[in-house]
Jmol script that loads the backbone (N, CA, C; Angstrom):
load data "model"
ATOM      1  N   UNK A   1      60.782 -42.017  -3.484  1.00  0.00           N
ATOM      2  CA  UNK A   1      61.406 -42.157  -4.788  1.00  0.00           C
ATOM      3  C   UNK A   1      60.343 -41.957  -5.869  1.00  0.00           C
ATOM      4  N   UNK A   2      60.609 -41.143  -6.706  1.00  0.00           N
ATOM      5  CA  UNK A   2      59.818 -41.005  -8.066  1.00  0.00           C
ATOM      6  C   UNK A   2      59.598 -42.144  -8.759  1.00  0.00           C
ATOM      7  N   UNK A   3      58.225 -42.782  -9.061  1.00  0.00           N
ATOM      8  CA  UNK A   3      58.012 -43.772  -9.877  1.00  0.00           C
ATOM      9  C   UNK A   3      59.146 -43.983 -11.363  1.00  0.00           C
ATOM     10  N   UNK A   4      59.352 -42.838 -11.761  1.00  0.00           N
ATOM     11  CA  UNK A   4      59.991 -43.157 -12.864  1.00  0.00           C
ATOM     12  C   UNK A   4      61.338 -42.891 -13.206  1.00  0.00           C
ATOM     13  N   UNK A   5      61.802 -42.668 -11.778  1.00  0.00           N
ATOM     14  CA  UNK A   5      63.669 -43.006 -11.011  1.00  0.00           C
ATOM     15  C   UNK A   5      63.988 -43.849 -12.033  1.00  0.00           C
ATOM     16  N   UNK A   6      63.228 -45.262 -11.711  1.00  0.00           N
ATOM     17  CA  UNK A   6      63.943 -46.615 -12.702  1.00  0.00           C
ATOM     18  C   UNK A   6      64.044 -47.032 -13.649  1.00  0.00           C
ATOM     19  N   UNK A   7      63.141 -45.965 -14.606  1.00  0.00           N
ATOM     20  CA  UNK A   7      62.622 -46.309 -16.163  1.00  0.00           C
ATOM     21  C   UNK A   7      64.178 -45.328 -16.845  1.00  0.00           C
ATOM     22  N   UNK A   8      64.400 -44.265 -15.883  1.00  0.00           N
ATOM     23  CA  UNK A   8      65.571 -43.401 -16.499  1.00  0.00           C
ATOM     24  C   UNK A   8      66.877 -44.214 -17.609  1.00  0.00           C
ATOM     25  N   UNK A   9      67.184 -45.150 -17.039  1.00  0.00           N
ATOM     26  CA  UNK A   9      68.500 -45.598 -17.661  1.00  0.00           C
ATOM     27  C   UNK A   9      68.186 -46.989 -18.773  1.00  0.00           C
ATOM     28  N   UNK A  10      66.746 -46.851 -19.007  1.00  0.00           N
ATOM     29  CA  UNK A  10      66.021 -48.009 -19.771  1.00  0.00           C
ATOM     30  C   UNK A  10      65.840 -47.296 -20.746  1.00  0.00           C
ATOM     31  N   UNK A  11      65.595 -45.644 -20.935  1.00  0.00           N
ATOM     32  CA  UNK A  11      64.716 -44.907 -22.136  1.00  0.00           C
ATOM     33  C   UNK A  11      65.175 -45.433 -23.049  1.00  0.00           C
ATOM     34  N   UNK A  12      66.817 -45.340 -23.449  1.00  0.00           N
ATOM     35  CA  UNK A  12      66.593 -46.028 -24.709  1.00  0.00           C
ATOM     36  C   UNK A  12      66.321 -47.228 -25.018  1.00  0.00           C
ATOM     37  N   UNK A  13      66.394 -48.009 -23.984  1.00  0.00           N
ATOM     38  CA  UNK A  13      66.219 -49.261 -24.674  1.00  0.00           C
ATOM     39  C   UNK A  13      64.790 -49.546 -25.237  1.00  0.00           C
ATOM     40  N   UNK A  14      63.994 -48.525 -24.260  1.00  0.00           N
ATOM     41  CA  UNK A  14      62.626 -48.417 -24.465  1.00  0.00           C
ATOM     42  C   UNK A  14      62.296 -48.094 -25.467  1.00  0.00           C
ATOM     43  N   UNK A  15      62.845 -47.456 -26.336  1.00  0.00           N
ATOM     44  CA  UNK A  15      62.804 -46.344 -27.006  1.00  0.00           C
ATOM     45  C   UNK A  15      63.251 -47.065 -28.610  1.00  0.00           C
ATOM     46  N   UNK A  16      64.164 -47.951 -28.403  1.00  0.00           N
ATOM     47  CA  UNK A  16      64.068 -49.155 -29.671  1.00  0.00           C
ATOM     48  C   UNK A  16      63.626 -49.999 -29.588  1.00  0.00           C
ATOM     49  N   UNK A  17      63.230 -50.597 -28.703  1.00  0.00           N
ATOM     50  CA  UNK A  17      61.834 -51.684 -28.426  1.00  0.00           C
ATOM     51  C   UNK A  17      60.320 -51.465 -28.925  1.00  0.00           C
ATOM     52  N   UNK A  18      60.135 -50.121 -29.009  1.00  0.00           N
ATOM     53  CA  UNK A  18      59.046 -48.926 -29.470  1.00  0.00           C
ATOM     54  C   UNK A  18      59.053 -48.904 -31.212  1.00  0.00           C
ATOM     55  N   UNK A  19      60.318 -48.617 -31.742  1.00  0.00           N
ATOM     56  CA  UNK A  19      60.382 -48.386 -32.704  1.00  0.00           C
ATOM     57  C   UNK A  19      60.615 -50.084 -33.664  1.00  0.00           C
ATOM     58  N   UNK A  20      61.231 -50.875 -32.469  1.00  0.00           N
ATOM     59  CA  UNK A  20      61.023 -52.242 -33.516  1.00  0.00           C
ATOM     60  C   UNK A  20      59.470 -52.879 -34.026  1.00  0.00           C
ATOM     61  N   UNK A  21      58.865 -52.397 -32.640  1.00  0.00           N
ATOM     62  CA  UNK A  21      57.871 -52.812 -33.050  1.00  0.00           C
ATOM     63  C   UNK A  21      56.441 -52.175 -33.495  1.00  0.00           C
ATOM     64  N   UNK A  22      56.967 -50.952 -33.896  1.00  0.00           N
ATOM     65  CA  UNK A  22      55.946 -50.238 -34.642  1.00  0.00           C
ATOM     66  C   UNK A  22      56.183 -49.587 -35.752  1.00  0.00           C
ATOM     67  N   UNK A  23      57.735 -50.051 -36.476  1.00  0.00           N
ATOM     68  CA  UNK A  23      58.322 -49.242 -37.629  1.00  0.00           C
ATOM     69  C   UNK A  23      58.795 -47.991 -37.252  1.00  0.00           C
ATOM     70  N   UNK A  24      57.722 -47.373 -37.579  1.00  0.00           N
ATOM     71  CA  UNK A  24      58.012 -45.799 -37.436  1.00  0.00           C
ATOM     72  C   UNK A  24      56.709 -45.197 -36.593  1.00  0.00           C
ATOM     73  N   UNK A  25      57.526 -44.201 -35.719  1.00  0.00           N
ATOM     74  CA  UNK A  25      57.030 -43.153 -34.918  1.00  0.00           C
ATOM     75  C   UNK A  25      57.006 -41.819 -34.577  1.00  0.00           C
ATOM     76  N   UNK A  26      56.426 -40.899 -34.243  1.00  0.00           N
ATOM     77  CA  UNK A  26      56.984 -39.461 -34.083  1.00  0.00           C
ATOM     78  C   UNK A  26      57.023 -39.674 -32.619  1.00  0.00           C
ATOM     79  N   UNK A  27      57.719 -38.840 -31.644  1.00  0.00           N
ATOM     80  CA  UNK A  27      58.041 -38.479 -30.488  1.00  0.00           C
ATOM     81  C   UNK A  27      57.149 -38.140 -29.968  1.00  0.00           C
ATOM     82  N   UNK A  28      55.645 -37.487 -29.762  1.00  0.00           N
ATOM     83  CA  UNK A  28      54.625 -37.421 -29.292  1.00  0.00           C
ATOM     84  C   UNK A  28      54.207 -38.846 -28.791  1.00  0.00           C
ATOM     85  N   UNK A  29      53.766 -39.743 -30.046  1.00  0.00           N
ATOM     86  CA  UNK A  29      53.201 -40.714 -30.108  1.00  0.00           C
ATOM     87  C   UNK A  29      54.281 -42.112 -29.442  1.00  0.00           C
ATOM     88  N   UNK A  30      55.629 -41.997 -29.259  1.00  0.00           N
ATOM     89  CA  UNK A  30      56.331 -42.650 -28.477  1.00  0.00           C
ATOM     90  C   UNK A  30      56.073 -42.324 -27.232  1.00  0.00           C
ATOM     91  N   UNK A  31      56.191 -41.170 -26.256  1.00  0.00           N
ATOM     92  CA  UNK A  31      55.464 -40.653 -25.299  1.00  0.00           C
ATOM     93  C   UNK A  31      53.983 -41.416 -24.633  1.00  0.00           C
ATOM     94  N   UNK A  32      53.479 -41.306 -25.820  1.00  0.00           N
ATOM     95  CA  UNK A  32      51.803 -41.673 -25.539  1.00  0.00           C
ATOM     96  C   UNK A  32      52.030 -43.322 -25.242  1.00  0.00           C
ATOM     97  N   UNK A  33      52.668 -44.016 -26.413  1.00  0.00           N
ATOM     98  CA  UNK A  33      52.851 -45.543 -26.444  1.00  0.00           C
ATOM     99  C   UNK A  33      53.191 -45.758 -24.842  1.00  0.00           C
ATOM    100  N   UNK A  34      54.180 -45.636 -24.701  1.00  0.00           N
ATOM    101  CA  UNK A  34      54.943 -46.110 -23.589  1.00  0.00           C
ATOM    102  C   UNK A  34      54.092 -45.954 -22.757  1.00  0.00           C
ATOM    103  N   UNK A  35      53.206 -44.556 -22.504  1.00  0.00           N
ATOM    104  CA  UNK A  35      51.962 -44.598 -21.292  1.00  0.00           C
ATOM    105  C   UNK A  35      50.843 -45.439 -21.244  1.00  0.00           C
ATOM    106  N   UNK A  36      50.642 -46.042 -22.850  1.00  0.00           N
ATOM    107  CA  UNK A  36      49.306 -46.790 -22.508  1.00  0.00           C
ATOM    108  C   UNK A  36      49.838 -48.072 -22.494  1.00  0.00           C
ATOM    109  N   UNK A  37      51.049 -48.952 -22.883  1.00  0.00           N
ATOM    110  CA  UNK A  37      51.669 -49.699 -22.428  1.00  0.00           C
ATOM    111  C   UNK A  37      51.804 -50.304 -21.137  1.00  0.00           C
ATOM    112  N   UNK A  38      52.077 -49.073 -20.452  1.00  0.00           N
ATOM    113  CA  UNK A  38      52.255 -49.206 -18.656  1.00  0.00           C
ATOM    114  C   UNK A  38      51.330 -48.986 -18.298  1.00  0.00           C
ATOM    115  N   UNK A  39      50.038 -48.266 -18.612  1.00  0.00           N
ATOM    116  CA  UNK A  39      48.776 -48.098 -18.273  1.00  0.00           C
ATOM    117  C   UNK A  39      49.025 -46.812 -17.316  1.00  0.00           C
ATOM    118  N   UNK A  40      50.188 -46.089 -17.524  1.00  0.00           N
ATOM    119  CA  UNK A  40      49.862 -44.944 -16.610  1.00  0.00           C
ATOM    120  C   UNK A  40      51.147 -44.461 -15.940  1.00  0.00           C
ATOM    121  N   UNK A  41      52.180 -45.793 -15.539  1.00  0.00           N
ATOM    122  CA  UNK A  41      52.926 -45.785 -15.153  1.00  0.00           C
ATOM    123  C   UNK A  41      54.773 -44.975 -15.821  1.00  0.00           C
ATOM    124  N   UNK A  42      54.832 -44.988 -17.061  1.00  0.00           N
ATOM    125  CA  UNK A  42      55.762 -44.968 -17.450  1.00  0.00           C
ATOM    126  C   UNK A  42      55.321 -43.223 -18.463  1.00  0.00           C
ATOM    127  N   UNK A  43      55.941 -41.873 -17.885  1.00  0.00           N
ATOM    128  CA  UNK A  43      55.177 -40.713 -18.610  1.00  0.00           C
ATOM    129  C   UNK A  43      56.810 -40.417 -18.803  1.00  0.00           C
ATOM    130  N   UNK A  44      56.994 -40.544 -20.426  1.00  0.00           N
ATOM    131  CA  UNK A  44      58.564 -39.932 -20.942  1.00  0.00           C
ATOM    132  C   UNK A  44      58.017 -38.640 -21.252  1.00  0.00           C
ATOM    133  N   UNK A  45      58.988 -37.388 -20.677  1.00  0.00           N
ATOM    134  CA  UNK A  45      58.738 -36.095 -20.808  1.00  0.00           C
ATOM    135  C   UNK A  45      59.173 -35.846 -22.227  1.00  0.00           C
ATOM    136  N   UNK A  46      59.188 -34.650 -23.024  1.00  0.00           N
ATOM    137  CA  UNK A  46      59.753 -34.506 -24.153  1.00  0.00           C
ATOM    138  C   UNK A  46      61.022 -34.559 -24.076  1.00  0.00           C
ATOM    139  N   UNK A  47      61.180 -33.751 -22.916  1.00  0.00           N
ATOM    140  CA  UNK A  47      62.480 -33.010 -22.016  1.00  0.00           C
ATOM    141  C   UNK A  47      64.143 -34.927 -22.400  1.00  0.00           C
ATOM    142  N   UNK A  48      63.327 -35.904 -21.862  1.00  0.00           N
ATOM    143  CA  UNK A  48      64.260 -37.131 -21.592  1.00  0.00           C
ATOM    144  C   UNK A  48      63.997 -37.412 -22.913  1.00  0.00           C
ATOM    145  N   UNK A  49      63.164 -37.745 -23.604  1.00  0.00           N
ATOM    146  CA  UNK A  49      62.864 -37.963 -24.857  1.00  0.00           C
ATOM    147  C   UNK A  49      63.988 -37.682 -26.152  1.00  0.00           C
ATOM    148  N   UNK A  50      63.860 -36.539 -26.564  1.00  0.00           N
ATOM    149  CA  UNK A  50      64.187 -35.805 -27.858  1.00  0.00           C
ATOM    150  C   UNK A  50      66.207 -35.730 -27.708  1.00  0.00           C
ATOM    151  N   UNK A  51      66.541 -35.599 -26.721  1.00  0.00           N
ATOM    152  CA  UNK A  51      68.188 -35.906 -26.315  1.00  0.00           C
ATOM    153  C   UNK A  51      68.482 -37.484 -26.773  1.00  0.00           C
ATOM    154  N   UNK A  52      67.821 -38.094 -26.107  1.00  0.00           N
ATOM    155  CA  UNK A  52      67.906 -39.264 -26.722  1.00  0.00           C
ATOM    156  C   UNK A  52      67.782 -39.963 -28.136  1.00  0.00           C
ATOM    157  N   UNK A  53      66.708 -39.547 -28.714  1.00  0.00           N
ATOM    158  CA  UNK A  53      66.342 -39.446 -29.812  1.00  0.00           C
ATOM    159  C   UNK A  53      67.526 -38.968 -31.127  1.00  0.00           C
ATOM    160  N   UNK A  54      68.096 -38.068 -30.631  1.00  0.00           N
ATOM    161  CA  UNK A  54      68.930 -37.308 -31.033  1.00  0.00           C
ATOM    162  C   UNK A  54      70.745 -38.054 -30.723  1.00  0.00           C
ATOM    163  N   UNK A  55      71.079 -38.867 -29.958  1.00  0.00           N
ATOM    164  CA  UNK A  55      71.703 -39.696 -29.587  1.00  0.00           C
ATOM    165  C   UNK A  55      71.963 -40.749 -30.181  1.00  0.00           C
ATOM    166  N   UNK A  56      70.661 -41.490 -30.206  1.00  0.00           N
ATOM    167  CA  UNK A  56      70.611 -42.730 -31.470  1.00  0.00           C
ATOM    168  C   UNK A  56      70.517 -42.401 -32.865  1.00  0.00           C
ATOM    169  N   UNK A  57      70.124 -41.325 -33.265  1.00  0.00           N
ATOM    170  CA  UNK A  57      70.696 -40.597 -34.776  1.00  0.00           C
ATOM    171  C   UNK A  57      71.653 -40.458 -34.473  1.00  0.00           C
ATOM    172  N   UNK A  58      72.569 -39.763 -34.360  1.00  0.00           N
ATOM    173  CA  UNK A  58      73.771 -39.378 -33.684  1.00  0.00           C
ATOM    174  C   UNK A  58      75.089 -41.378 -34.093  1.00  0.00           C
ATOM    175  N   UNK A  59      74.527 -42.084 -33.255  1.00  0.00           N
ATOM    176  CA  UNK A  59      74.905 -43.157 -33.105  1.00  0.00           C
ATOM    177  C   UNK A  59      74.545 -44.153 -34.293  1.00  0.00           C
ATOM    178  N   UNK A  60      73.653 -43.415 -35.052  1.00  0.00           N
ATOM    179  CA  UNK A  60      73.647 -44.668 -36.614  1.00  0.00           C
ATOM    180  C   UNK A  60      72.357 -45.765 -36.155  1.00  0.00           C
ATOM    181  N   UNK A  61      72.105 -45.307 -35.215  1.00  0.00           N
ATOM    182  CA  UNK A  61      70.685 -46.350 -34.602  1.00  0.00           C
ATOM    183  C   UNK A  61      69.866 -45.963 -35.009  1.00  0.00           C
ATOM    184  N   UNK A  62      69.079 -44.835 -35.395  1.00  0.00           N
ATOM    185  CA  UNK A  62      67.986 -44.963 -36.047  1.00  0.00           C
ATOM    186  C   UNK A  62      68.166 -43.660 -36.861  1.00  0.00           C
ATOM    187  N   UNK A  63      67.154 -43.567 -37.973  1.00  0.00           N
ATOM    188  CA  UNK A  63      67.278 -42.097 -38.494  1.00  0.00           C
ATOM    189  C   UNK A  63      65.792 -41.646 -38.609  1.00  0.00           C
ATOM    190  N   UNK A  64      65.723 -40.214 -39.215  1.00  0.00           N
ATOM    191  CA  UNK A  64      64.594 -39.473 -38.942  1.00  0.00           C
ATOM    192  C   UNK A  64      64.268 -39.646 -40.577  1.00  0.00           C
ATOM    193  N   UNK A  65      62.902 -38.687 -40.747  1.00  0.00           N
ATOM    194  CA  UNK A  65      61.955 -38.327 -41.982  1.00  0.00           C
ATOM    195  C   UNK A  65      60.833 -37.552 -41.656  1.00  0.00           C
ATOM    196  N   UNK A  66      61.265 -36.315 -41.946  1.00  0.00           N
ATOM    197  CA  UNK A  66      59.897 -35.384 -42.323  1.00  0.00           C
ATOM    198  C   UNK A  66      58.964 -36.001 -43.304  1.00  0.00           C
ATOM    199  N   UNK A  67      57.392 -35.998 -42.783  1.00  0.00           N
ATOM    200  CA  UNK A  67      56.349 -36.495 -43.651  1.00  0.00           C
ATOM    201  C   UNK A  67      55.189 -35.388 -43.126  1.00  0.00           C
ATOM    202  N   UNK A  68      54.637 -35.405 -44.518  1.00  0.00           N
ATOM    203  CA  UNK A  68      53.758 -33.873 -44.374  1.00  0.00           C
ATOM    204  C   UNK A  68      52.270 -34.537 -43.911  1.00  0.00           C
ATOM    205  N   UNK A  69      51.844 -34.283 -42.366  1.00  0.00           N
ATOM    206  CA  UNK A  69      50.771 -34.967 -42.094  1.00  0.00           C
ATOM    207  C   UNK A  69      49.222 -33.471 -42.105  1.00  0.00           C
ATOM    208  N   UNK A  70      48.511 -33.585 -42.683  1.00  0.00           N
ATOM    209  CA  UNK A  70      47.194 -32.611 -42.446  1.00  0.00           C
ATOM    210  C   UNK A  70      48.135 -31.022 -42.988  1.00  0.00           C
ATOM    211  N   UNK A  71      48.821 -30.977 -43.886  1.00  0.00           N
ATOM    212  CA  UNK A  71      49.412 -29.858 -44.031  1.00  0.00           C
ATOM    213  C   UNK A  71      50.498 -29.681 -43.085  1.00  0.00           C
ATOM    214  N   UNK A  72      51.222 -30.114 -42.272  1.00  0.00           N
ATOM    215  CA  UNK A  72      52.123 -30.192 -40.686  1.00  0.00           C
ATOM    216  C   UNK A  72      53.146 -31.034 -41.080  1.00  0.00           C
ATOM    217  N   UNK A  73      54.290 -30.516 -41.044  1.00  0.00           N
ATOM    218  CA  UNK A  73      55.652 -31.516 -40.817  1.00  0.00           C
ATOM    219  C   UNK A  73      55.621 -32.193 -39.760  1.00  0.00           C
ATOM    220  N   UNK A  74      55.668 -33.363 -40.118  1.00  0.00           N
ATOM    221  CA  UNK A  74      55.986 -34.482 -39.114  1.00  0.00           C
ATOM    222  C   UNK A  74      56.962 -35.512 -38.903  1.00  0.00           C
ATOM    223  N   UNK A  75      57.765 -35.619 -37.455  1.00  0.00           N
ATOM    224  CA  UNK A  75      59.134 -36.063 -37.711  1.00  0.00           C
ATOM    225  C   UNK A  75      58.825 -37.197 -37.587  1.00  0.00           C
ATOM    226  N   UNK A  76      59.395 -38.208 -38.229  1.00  0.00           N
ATOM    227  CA  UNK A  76      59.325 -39.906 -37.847  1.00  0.00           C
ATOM    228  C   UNK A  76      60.161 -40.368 -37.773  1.00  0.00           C
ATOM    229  N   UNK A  77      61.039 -41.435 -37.145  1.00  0.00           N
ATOM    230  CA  UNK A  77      61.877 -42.177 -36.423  1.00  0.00           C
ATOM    231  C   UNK A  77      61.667 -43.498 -36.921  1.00  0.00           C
ATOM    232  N   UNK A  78      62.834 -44.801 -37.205  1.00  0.00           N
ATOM    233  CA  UNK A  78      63.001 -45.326 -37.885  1.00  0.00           C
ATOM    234  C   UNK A  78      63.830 -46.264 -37.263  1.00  0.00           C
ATOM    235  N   UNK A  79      64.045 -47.415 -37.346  1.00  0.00           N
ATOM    236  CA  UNK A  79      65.539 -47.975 -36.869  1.00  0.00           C
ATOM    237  C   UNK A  79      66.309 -48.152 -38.329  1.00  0.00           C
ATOM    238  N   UNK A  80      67.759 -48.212 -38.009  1.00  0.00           N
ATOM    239  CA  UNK A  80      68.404 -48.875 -38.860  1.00  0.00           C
ATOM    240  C   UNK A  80      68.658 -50.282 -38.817  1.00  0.00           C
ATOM    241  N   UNK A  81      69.702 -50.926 -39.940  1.00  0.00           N
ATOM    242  CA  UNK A  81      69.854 -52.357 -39.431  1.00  0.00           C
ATOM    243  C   UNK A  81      70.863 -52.142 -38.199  1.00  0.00           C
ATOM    244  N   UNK A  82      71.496 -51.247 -37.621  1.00  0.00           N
ATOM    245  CA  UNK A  82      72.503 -51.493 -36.955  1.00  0.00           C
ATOM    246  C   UNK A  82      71.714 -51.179 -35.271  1.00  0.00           C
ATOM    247  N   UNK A  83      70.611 -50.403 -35.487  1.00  0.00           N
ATOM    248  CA  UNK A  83      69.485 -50.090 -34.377  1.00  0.00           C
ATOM    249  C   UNK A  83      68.468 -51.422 -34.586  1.00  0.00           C
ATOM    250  N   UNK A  84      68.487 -52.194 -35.539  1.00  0.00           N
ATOM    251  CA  UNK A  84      67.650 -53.602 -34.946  1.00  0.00           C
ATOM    252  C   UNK A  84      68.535 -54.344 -34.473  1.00  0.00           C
ATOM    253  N   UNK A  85      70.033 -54.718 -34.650  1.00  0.00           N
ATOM    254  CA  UNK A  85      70.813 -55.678 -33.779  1.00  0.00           C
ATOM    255  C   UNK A  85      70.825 -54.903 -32.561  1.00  0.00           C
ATOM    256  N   UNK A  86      71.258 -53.693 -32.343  1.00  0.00           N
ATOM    257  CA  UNK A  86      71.369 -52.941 -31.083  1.00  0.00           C
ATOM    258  C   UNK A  86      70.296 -53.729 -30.327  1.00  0.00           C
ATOM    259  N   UNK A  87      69.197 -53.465 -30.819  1.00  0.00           N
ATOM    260  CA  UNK A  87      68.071 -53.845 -29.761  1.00  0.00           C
ATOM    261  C   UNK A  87      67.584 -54.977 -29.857  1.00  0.00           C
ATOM    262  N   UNK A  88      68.025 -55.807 -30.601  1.00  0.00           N
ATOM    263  CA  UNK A  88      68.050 -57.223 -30.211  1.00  0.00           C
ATOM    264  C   UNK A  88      68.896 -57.721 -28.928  1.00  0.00           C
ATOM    265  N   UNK A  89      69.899 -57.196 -29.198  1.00  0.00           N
ATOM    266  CA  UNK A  89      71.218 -57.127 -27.956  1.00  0.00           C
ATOM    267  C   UNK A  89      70.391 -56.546 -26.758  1.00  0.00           C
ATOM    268  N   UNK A  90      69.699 -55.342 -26.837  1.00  0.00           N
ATOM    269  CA  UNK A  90      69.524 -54.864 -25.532  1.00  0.00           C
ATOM    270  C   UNK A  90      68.979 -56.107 -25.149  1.00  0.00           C
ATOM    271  N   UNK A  91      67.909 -56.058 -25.781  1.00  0.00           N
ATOM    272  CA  UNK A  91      66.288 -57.225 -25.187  1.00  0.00           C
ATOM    273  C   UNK A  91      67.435 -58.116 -24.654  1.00  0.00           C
ATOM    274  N   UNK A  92      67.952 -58.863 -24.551  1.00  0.00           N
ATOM    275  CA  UNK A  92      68.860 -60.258 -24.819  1.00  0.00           C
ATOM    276  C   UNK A  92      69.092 -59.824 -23.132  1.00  0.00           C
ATOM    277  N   UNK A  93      69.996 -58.800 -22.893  1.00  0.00           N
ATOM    278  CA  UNK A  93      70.745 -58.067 -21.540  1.00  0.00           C
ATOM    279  C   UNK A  93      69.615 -57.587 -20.685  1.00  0.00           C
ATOM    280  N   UNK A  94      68.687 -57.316 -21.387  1.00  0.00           N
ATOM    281  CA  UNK A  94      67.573 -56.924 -20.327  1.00  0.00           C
ATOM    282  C   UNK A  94      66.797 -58.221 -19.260  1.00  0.00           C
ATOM    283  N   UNK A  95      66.289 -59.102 -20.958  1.00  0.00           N
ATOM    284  CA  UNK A  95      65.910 -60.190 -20.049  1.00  0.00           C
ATOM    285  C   UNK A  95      66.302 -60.668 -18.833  1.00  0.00           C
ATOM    286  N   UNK A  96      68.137 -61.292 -19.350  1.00  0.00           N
ATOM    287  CA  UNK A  96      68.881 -61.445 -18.090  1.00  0.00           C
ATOM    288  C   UNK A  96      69.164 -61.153 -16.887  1.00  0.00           C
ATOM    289  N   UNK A  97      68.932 -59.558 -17.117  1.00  0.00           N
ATOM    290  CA  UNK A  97      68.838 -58.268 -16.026  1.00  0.00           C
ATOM    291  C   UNK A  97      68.117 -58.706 -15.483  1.00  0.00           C
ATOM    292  N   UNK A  98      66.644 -59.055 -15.711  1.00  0.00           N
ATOM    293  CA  UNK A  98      65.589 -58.934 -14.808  1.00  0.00           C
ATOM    294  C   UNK A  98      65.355 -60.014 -14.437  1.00  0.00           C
ATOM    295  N   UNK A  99      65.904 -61.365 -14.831  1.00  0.00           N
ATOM    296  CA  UNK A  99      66.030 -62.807 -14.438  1.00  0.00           C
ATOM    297  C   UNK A  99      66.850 -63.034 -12.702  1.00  0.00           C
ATOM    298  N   UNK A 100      68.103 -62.003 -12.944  1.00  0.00           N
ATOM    299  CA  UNK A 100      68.851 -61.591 -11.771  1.00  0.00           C
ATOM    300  C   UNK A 100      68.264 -60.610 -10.559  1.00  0.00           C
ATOM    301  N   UNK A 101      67.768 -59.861 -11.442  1.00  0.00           N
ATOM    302  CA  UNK A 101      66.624 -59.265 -10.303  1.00  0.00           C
ATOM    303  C   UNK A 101      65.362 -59.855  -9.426  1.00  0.00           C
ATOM    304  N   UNK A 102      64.975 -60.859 -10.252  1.00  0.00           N
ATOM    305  CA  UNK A 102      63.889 -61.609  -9.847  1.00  0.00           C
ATOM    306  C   UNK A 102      64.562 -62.600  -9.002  1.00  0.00           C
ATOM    307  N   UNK A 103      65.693 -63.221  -8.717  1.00  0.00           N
ATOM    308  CA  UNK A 103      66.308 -64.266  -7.977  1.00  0.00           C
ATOM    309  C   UNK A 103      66.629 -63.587  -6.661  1.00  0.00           C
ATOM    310  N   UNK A 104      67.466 -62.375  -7.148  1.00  0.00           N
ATOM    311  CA  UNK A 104      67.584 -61.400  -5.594  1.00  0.00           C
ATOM    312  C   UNK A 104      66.285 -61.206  -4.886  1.00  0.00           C
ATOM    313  N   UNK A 105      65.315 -60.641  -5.517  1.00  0.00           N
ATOM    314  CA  UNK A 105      63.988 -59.536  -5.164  1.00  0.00           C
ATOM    315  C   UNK A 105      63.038 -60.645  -4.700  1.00  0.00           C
ATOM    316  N   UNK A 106      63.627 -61.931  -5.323  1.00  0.00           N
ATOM    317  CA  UNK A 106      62.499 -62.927  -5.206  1.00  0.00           C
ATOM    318  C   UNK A 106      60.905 -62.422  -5.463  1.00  0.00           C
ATOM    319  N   UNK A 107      60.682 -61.988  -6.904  1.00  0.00           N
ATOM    320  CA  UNK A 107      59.320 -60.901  -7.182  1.00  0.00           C
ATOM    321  C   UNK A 107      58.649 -62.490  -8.209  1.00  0.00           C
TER     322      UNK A 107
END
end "model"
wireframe off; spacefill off
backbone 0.3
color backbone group
C-alpha cells in the first residue's frame, strides 16, 4: 500500500487546517508545509492539490488573491468565515475519528 493511500480522503481537511493556521498560502508552499510537518511523510502532488483547492472556492470555503511577489503573480488562499467553522467541524470529527481508531488499533 502507498504511504499516502490514507492521507487521500483527509486533503481537505488538511488543507483547512493549513490555511487556519497560517492565514494565507499559495499551493506550492501548502505542498511544502504539509511535508515538513510530517517530516517526509505526507508529499501532496499539485495534481490532488489544485482540484481541491478549486472545490473549496467553489464551496464558499475559502477564496483566492493574486499578490505580485518579485515581479510574479502569486495565488494565495484564504479561509472564509464559513471555511473556519467548516474546519472547526472537521477538527471536532477528526479527533473522534482517531479516538475510535485508537480503541480498535489499540495504537
Amino acid at each position: 500500500m502507498k504511504k499516502n493511500s490514507l492521507y487521500k480522503g483527509t486533503l481537505k481537511n488538511i488543507i483547512l487546517k493549513l490555511l487556519a493556521k497560517e492565514v494565507k498560502m499559495y499551493g506550492y508552499q501548502m505542498t511544502q508545509r504539509a511535508k515538513e510537518l510530517t517530516e517526509g511523510e505526507l508529499e501532496m502532488t499539485e495534481g490532488a492539490l489544485y482540484p481541491i483547492l478549486h472545490k473549496l472556492e467553489e464551496e464558499g470555503m475559502i477564496f483566492s488573491e493574486i499578490q505580485i511577489v518579485n515581479g510574479r503573480n502569486r495565488k494565495y488562499y484564504f479561509l472564509t468565515e464559513k471555511g473556519k467553522k467548516q474546519q472547526l467541524v472537521q477538527e471536532a470529527e477528526m479527533k473522534s475519528y482517531l479516538l475510535n481508531l485508537n480503541t480498535i488499533f489499540n495504537i
